[in-house]
C-alpha positions as CSV (number, residue, x, y, z in Angstrom):
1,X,-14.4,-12.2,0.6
2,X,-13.6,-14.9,-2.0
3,X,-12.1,-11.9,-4.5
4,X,-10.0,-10.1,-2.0
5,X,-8.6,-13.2,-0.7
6,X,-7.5,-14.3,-4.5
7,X,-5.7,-10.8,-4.5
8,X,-3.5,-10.7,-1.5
9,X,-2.5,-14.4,-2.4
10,X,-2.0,-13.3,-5.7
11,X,0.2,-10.4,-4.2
12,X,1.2,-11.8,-1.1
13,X,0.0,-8.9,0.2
14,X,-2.2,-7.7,3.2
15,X,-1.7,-3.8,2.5
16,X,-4.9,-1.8,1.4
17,X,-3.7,2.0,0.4
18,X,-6.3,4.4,1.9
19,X,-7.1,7.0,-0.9
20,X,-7.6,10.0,1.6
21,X,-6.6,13.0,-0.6
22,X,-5.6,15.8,2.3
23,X,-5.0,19.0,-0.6
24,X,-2.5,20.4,1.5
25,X,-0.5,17.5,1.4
26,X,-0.2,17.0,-2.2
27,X,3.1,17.8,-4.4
28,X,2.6,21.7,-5.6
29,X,2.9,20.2,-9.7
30,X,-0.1,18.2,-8.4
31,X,-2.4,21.1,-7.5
32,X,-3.9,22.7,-11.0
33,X,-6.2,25.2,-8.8
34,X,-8.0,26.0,-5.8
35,X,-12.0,25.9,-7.1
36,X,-13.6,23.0,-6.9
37,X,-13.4,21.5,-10.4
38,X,-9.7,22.1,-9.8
39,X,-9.4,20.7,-6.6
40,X,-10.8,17.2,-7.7
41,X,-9.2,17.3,-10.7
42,X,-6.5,17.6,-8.9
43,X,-7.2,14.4,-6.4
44,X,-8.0,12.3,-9.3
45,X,-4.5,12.7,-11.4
46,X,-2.6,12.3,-7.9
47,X,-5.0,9.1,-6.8
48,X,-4.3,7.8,-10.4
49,X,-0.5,8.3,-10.2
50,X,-0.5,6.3,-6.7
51,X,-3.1,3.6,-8.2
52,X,-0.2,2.9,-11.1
53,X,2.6,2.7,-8.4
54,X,1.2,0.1,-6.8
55,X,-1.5,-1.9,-8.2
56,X,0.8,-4.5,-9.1
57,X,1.9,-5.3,-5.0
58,X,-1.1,-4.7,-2.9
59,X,-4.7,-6.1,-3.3
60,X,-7.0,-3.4,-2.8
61,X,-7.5,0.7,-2.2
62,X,-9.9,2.0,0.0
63,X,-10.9,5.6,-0.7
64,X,-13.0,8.0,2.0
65,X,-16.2,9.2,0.6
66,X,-15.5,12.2,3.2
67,X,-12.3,13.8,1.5
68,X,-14.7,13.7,-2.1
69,X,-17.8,14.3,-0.8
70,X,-16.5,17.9,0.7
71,X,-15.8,19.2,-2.9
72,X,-19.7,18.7,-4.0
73,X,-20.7,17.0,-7.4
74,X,-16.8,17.4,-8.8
75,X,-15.4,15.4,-6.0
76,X,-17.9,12.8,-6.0
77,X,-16.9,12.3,-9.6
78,X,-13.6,12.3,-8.8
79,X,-14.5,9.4,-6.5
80,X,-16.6,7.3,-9.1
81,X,-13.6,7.6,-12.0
82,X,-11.1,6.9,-8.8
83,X,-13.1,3.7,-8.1
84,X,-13.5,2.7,-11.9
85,X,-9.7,3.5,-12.4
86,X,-8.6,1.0,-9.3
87,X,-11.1,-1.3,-10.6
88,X,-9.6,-1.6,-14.1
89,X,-6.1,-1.4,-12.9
90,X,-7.2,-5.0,-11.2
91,X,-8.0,-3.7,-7.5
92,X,-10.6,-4.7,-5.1
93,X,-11.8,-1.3,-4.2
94,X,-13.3,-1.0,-0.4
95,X,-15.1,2.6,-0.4
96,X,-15.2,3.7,3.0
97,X,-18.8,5.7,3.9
98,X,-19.7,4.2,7.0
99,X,-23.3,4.4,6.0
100,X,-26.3,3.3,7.2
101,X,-30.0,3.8,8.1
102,X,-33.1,2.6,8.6
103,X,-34.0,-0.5,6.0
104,X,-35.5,1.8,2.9
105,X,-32.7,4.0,3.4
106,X,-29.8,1.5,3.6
107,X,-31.1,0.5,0.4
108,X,-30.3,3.4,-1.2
109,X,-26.8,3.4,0.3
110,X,-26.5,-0.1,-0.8
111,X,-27.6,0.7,-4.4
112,X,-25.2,4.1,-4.3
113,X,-22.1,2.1,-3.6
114,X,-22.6,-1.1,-4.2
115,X,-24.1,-1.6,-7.7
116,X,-23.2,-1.5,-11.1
117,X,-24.8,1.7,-11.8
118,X,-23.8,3.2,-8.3
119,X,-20.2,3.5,-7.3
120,X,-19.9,-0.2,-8.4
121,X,-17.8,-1.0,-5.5
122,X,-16.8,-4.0,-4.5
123,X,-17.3,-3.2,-0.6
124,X,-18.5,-0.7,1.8
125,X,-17.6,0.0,5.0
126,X,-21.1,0.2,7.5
127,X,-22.2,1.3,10.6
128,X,-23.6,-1.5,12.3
129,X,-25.4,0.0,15.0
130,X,-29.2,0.0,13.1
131,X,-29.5,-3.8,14.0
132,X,-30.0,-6.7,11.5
133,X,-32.6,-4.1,9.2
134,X,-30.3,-2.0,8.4
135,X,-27.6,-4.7,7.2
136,X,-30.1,-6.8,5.1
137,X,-29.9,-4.4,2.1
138,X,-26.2,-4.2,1.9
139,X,-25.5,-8.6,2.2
140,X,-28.1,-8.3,-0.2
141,X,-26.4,-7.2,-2.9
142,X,-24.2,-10.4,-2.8
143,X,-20.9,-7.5,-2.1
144,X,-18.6,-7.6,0.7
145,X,-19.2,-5.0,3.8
146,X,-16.7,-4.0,6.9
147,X,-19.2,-3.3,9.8
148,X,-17.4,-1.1,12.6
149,X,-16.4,-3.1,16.1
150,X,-13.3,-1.4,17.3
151,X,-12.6,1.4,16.1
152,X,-8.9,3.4,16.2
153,X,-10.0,6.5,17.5
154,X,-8.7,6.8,20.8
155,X,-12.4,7.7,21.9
156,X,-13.9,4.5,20.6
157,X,-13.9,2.7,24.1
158,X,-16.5,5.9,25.2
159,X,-19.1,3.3,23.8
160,X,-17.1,0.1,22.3
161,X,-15.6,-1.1,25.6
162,X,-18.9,-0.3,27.8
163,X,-19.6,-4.1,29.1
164,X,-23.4,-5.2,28.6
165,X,-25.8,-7.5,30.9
166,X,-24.3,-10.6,29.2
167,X,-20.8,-9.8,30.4
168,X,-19.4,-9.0,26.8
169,X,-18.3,-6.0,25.4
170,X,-20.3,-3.4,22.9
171,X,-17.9,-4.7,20.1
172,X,-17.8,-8.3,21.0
173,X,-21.7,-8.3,20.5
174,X,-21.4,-6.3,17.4
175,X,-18.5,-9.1,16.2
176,X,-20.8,-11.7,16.9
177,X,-23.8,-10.0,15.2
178,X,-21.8,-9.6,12.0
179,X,-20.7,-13.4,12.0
180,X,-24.4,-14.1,12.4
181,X,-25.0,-11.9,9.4
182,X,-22.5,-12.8,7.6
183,X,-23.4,-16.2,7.3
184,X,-27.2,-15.7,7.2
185,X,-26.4,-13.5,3.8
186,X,-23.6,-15.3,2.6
187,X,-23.9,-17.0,-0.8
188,X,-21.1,-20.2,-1.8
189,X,-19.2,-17.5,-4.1
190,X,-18.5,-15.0,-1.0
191,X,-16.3,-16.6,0.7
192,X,-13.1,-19.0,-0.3
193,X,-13.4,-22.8,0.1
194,X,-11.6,-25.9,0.5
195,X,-12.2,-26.6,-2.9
196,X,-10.4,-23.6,-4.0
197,X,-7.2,-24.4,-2.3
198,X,-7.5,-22.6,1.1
199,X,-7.9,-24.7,4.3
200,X,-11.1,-24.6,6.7
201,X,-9.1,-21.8,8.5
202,X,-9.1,-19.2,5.6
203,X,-13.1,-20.0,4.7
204,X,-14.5,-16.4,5.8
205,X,-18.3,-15.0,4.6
206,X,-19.2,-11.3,3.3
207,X,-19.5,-9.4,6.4
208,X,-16.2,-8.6,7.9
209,X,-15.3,-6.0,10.7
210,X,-13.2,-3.0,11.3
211,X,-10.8,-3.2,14.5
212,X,-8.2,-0.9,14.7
213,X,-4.2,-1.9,14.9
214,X,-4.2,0.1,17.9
215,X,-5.8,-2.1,20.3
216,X,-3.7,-5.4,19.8
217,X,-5.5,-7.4,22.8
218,X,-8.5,-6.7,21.0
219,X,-7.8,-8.0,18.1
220,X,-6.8,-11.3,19.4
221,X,-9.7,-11.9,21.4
222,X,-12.1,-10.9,18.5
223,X,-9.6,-13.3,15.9
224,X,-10.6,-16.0,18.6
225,X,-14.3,-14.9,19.1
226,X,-15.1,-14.7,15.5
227,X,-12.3,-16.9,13.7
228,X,-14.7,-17.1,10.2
229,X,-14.6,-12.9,10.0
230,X,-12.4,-10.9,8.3
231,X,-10.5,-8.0,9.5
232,X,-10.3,-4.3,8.2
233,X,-7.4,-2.8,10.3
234,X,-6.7,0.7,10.0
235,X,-4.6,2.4,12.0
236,X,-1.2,1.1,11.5
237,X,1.6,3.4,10.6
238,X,0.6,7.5,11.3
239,X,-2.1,6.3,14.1
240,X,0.6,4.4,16.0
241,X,0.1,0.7,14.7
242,X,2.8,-1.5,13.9
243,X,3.2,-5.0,12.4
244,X,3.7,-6.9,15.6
245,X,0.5,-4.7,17.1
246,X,-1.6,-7.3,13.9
247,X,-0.1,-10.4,14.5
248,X,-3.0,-12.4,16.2
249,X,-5.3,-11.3,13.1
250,X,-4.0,-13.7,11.0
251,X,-5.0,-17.6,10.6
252,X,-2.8,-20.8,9.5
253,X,-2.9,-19.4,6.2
254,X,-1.7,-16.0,6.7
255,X,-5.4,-14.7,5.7
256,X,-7.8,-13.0,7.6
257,X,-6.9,-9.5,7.9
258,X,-6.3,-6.4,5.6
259,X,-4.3,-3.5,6.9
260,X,-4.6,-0.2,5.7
261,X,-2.0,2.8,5.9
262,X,-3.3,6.5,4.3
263,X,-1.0,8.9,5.5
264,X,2.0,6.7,5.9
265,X,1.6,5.8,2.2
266,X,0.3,8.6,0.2
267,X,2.8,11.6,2.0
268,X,5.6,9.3,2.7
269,X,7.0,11.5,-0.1
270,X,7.2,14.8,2.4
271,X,9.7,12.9,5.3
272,X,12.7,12.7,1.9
273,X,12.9,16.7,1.8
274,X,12.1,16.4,-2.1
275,X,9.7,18.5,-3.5
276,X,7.3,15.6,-4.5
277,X,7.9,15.3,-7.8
278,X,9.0,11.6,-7.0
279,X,5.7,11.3,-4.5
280,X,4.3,8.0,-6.5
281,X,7.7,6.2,-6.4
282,X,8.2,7.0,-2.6
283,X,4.6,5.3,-1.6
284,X,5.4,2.4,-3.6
285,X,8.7,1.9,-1.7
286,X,7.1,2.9,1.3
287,X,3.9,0.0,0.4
288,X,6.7,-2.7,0.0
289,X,9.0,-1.8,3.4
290,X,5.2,-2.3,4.7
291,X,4.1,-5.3,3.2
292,X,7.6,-7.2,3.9
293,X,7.0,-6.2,7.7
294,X,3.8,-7.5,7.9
295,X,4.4,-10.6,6.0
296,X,7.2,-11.7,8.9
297,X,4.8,-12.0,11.3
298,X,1.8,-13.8,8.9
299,X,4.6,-16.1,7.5
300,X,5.0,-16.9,11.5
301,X,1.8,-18.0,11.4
302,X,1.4,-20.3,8.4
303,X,1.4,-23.7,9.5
């Protein structure tokens, strides 16, 4: 996570925009038609115009492979020029596919996202749930993943919160798997050091985890279960989470924790009663008012 924590120092920023184009959300000038060559067309000019209101004060986007992948071939291109674009506008891009499979087919995932002649980017969200087989091929590639643990979906405890023989939850184990793999498969370069002017609290490997803003207690006894693992939090903002819901995620340094909005972000433009034509302005207003109420409570941790 060495890269992504360089970014939100260097922004003093925790907010990841989620890229989750929803067509019928989207200013009418955005639209240029409803086939499928339109459509992403269409997803790319909008994800571009959001990408240059706010590369300059958040870290990282995370676009859903879902909302491209519907479209066909034109909206996974769409996704691959949206990744390149973020990536040369200085973002860490986190593509969100919660793949996996068995080992030879996780590999193929891994080389789809996470290589240079892939998606090249520079992590991938996982489903954790193969075992240690089906993660190998993804640390291997010497990227960053986010493995799910506690999902926002208000269904997630249907399986997450069922307690196992051992006492622990279904996420806990899965939050202690992923510190195990992260750092079996973590080189020196994937995660920040002393050295490099954070303290032992903000050193944190390659395999992070996904626990949602919605379940507060959870996150704090995961932050205390796991302390070297970073945290993907979505949920805050149109699923109900709110900056004082994230506070435990954070360490001494103000690190350890990415928070995403989507919705909150990217439509914010639709709550002015404007007819969008000021939609990339609006989410980068609506990214700051977001980032300065999330860095009260990290700058109420920093020691």
């Amino acid at each position: 996570m060495k890269e992504l924590i360089e970014k939100i120092k260097q922004k003093n920023s925790v907010v990841l925009v989620g890229l989750d184009p929803f067509i019928d959300s989207f200013p009418k000038h955005i639209i240029k038609g409803d086939d499928k060559a339109e459509i992403a067309e269409s997803i790319l000019e909008f994800n571009k115009q959001i990408i240059d209101s706010v590369y300059d004060i958040i870290p990282a986007v995370k676009p859903q492979a879902a909302f491209y992948e519907q479209f066909g071939w034109q909206g996974v291109r769409a996704l691959e020029e949206t990744v390149r674009y973020a990536k040369q506008k200085g973002l860490y891009v986190i593509l969100d596919g919660k793949r996996n499979d068995i080992s030879s087919t996780a590999a193929g995932y891994a080389k789809a996202f996470l290589s240079d002649y892939g998606m090249d980017a520079d992590c991938l969200t996982v489903n954790g749930y193969l075992g240690t087989d089906g993660i190998k091929p993804f640390t291997d590639t010497g990227r960053d993943i986010f493995v799910l643990a506690k999902t926002s979906n208000p269904s997630s405890g249907e399986l997450q919160d069922r307690l196992l023989d051992s006492g622990e939850t279904v996420y806990e184990a899965m939050a202690k798997l992923c510190d195990k793999w992260g750092v079996a498969g973590a080189s020196e370069a994937d995660g920040a050091s002393e050295a490099d002017g954070f303290s032992e609290a903000a050193v944190y490997h390659n395999v992070g985890i996904v626990v949602g803003a919605t379940y507060p207690e959870q996150i704090a006894r995961l932050r205390a279960l796991v302390p070297k693992v970073f945290f993907l939090i979505p949920g805050y903002g149109a699923q109900g989470g709110k900056a004082e819901d994230i506070a435990a995620a954070f360490d001494s340094d103000g690190l350890g924790a990415l928070v995403n909005s989507s919705r909150g972000i990217l439509y914010a433009w639709k709550k002015t009663g404007g007819n969008g034509e000021d939609f990339a302005e609006v989410a980068r207003a609506e990214a700051i008012k977001m980032r300065d109420d999330i860095n009260d409570y990290r700058n109420s941790k920093i020691c």
